[in-house]
VEXDREN-2710 file (C-alpha; in Angstrom, 1 decimal):
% VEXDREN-2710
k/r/px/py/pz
1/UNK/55.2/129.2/107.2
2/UNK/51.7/128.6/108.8
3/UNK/49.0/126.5/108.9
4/UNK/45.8/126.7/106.2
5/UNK/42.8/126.3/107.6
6/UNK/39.7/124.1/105.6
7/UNK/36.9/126.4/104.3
8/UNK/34.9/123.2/103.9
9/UNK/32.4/122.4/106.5
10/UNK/32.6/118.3/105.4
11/UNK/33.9/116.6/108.1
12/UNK/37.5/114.9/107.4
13/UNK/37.6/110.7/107.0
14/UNK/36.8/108.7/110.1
15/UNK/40.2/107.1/109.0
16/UNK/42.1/110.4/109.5
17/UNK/42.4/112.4/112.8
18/UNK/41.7/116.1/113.2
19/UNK/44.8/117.7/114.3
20/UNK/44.8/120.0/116.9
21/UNK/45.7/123.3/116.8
22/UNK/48.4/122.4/119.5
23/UNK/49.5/119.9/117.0
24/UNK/49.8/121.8/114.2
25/UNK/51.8/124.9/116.5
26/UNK/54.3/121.9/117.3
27/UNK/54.6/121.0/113.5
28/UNK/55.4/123.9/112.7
29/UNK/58.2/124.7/115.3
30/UNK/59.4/121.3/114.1
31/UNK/59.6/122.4/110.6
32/UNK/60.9/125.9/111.4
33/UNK/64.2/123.6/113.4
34/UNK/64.8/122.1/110.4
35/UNK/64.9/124.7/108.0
36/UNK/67.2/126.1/111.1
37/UNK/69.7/124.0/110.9
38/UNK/69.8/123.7/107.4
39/UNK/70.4/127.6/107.6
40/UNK/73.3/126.9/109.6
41/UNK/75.3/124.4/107.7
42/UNK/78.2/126.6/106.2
43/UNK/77.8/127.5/102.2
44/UNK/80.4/128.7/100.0
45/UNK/80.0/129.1/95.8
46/UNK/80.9/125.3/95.2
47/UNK/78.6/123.4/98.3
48/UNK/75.7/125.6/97.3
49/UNK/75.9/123.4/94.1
50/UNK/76.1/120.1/96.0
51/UNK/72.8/118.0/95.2
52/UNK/70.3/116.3/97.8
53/UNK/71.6/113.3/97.1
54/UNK/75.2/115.0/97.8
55/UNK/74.4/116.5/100.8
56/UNK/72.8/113.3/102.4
57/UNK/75.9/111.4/101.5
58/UNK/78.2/113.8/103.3
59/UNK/76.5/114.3/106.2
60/UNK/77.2/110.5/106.8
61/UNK/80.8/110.8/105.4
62/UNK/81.6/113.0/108.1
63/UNK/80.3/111.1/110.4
64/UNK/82.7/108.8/109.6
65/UNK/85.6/111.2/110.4
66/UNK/86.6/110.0/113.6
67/UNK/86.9/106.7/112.4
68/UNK/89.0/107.8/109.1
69/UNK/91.7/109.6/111.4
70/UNK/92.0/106.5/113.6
71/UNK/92.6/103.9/111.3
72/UNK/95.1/106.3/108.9
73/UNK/96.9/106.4/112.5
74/UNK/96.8/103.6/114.6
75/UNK/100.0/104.5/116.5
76/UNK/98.4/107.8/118.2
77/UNK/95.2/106.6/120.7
78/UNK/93.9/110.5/120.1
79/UNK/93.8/110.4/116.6
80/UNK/90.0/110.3/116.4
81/UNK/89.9/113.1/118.4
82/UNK/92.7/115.2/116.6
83/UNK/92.0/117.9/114.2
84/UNK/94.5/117.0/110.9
85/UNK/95.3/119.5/108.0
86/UNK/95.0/118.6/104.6
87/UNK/95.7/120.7/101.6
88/UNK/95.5/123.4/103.7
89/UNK/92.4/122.8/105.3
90/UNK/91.6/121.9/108.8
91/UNK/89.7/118.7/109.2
92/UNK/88.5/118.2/113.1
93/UNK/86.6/115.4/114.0
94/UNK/85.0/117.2/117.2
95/UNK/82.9/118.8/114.3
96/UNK/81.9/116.2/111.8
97/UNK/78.0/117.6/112.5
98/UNK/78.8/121.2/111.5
99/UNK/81.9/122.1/110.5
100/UNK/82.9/126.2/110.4
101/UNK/84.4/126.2/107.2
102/UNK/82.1/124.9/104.4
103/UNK/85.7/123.8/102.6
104/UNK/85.7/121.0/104.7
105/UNK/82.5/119.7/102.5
106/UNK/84.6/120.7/99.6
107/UNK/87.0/117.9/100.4
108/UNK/85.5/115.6/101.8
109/UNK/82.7/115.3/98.8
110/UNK/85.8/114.8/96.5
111/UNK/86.5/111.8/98.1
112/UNK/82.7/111.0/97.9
113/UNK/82.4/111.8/94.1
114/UNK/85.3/109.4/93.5
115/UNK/83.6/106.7/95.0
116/UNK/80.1/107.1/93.6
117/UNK/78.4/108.9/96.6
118/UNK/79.5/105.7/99.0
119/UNK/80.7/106.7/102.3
120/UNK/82.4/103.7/103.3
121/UNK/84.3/103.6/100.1
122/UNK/85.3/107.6/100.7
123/UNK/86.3/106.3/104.1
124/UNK/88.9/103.6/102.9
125/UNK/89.9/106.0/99.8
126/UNK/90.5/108.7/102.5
127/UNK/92.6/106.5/104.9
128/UNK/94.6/105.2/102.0
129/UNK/95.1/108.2/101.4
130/UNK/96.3/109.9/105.0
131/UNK/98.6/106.7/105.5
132/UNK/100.4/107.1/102.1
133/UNK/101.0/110.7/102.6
134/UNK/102.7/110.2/105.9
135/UNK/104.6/107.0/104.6
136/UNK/105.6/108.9/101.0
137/UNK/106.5/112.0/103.0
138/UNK/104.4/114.4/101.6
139/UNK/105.1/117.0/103.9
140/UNK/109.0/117.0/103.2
141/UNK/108.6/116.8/99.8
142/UNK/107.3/119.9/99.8
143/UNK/110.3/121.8/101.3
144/UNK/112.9/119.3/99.6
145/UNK/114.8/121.7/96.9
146/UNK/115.3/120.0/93.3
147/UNK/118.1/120.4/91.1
148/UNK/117.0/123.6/88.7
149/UNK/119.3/122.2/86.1
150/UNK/117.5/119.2/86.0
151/UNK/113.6/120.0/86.6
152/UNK/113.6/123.6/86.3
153/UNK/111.7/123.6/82.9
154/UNK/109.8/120.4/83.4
155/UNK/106.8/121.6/85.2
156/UNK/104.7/125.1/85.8
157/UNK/101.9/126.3/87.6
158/UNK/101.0/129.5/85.6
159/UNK/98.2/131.3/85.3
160/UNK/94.6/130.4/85.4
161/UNK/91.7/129.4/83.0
162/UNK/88.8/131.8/82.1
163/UNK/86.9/130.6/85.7
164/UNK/90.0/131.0/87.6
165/UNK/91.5/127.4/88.2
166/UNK/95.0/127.2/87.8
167/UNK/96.5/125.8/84.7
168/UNK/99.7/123.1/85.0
169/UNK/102.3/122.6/82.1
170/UNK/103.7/119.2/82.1
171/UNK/106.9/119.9/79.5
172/UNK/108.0/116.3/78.8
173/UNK/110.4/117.4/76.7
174/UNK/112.3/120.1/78.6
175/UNK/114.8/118.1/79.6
176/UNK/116.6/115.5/76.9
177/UNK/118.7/113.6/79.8
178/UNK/116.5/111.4/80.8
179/UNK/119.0/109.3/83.0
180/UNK/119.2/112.8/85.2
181/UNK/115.6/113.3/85.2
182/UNK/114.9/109.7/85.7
183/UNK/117.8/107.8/87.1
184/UNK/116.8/108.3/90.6
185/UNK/112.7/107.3/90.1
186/UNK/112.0/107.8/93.6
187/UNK/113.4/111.6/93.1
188/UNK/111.3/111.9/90.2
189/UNK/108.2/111.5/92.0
190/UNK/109.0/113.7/95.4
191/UNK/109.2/116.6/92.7
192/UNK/106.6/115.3/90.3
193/UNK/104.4/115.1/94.3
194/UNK/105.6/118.7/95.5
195/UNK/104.4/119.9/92.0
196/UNK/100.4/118.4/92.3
197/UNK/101.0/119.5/96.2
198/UNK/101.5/122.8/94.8
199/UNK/99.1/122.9/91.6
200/UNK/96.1/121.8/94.9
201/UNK/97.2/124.6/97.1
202/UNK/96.9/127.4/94.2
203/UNK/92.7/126.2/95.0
204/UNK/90.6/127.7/97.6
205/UNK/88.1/125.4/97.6
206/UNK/85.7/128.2/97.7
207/UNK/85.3/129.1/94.0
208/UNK/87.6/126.7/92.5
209/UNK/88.0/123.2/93.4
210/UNK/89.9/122.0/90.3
211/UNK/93.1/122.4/87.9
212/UNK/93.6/122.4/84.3
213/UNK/96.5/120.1/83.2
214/UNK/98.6/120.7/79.9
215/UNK/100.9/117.7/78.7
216/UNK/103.4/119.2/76.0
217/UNK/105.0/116.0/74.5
218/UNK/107.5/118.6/72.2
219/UNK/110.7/116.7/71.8
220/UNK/109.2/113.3/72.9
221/UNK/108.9/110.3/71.1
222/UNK/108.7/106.3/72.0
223/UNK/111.9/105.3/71.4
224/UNK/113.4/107.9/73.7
225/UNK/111.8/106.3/77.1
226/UNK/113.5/104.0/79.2
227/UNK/112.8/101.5/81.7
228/UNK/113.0/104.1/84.5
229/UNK/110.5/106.4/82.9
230/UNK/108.0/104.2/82.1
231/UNK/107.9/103.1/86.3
232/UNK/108.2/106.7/86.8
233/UNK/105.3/107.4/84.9
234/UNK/103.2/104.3/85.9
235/UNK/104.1/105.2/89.6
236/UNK/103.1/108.6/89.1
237/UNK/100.1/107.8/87.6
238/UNK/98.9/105.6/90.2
239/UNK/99.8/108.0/92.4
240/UNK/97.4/110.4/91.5
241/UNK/94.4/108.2/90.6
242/UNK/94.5/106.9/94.0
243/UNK/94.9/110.1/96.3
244/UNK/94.3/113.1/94.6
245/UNK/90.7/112.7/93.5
246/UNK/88.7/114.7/91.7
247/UNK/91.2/117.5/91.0
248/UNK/90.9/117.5/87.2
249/UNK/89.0/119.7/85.2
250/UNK/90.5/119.6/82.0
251/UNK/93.7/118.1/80.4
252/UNK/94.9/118.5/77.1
253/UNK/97.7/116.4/75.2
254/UNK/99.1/118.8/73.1
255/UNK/102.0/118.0/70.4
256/UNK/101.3/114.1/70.8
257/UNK/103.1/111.7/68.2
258/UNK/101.6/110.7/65.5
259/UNK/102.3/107.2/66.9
260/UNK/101.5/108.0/70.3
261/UNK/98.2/109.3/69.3
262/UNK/97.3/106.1/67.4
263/UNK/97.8/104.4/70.6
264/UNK/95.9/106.9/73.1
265/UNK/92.8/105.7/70.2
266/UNK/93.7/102.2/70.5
267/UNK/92.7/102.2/74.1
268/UNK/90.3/104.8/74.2
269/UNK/87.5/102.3/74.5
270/UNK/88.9/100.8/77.8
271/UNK/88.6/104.5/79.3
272/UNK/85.4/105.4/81.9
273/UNK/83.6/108.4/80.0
274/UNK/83.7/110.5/82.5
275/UNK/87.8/110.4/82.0
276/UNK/87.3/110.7/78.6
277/UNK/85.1/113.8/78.5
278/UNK/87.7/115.8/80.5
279/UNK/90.9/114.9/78.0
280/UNK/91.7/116.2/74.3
281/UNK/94.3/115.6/72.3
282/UNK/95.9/117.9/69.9
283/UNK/98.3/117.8/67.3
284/UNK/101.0/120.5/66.6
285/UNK/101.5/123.8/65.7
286/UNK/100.6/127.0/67.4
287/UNK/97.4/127.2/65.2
288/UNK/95.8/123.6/66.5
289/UNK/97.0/124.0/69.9
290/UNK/95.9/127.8/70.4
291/UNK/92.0/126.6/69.2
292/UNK/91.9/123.7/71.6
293/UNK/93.3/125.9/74.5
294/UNK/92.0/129.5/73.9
295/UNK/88.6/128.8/74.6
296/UNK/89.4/127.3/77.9
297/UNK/92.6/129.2/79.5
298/UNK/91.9/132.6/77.3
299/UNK/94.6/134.4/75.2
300/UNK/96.0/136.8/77.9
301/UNK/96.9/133.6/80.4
302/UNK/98.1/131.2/77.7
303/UNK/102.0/131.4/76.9
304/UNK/102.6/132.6/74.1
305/UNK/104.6/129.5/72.6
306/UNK/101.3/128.5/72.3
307/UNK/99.8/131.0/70.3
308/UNK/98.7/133.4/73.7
309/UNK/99.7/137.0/74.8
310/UNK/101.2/135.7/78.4
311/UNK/104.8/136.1/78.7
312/UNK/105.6/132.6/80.4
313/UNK/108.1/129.9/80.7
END
């Protein structure tokens, strides 16, 4: 880029000063450093989609870094200084100007986009976050072995959608004993945890950032939920609003009651839009729920119960 000099011989406004060729050889070393640095920041497919306005807000989100690690752990004095790992990812706080791995912006700007761009309410989401994964045990969850018998058939992370995010299958009605599956709530949500866990590291925060969730209500109806699965649910839901964000891409309610449907309607007006344009619900039968899902999972990675080629669960 280089200066363009005037053709005119009218002399500029008293008001402006001529700038000096010295001047203009510093501007444009200045400009050059920018467009430098900019160069340098790390890219992958998903942050060369981030916008200005993203960009500026996670520049000073990472800032924050330091700060985030130190109040999730109060108990270690080096915790600002500590590199952590989250969902596989290393997050060091010695290099909140320019990380090496651009899925470090990945993450944080979920965090970000679940907060409206704010950085100081991605900080508090992110160290409620960090503290309730070390208090709920995250970690151990995910080695802890669950009865098969019991939650074998409940859940699966199979396959992927037509842009390669993984697709999860919520079977509510796997399992008719609901005192197994939900006598022990706190059980219920270390698997229900190590299954999410699990769904976030089939991502690579490179290309895909995000799941598709299928809820199969098969088998369910009101009358058959108890006091423990209604906390188990509530708890779970909670759960996930609060420290997984921005993870969803798509979810689908597929063989709903007709009376639970009615009810999802009921408070559909209480929903944020932006919820609402990423669920669907579907009725039953192989021919409704193979329309809704097709176009988005594609026939070869959709099970065949419902109306695919795959050979699944």
């Amino acid at each position: 880029m280089g200066a363009t000099t005037s053709t005119t011989t009218e002399p500029p406004p008293a008001s402006e000063p001529v700038a000096t060729k010295d001047a203009v050889k510093t501007e444009v070393k200045e400009v050059k450093k920018v467009d430098f640095q900019e160069a340098e920041e790390p890219q992958n497919a998903l942050t060369e989609r981030f916008t200005s306005a993203e960009w500026k807000a996670l520049k000073e989100f990472r800032a924050l870094l330091p700060q985030v690690l130190a109040q999730a752990y109060p108990g270690n004095p080096k915790a600002s200084e500590t590199p952590i790992r989250l969902w596989g990812i290393e997050l060091n706080p010695q290099e909140v100007d320019a990380p090496k791995d651009a899925r470090v912006s990945v993450l944080l700007m979920k965090f970000l986009r679940a907060r409206h761009l704010n950085p100081r309410s991605a900080q508090e989401m992110m160290v409620a976050t960090l503290r309730w994964r070390e208090l709920f045990g995250v970690d151990a969850a995910l080695k802890e072995e669950f009865p098969a018998e019991i939650f074998g058939q409940l859940g699966h992370v199979f396959g992927t959608d037509t842009e390669g995010r993984p697709v999860v299958y919520n079977l509510y009605g796997a399992n008719k004993d609901l005192k197994a599956v939900f006598g022990d709530v706190q059980r219920f949500l270390r698997w229900r945890v190590k299954l999410m866990e699990e769904s976030v590291l089939a991502l690579n925060f490179e290309t895909v950032d995000q799941m598709v969730q299928v809820h199969d209500y098969e088998g369910v109806s009101l009358s058959s939920r108890d006091a423990n699965s209604k906390q188990a649910a509530s708890e779970a839901s909670s759960i996930f609003q609060s420290h997984y964000p921005e993870f969803l891409y798509r979810k689908f309610f597929i063989n709903v009651p007709t009376l639970m449907n009615w009810i999802f309607w009921l408070f559909k007006p209480l929903m944020p839009a932006a919820t609402l344009a990423k669920m669907s619900v579907v009725g039953s039968g192989t021919h409704a729920i193979r329309k809704a899902l097709s176009p988005i999972i594609g026939d070869k990675n959709l099970p065949t119960r419902y109306g695919g080629e795959a050979e699944a669960f």
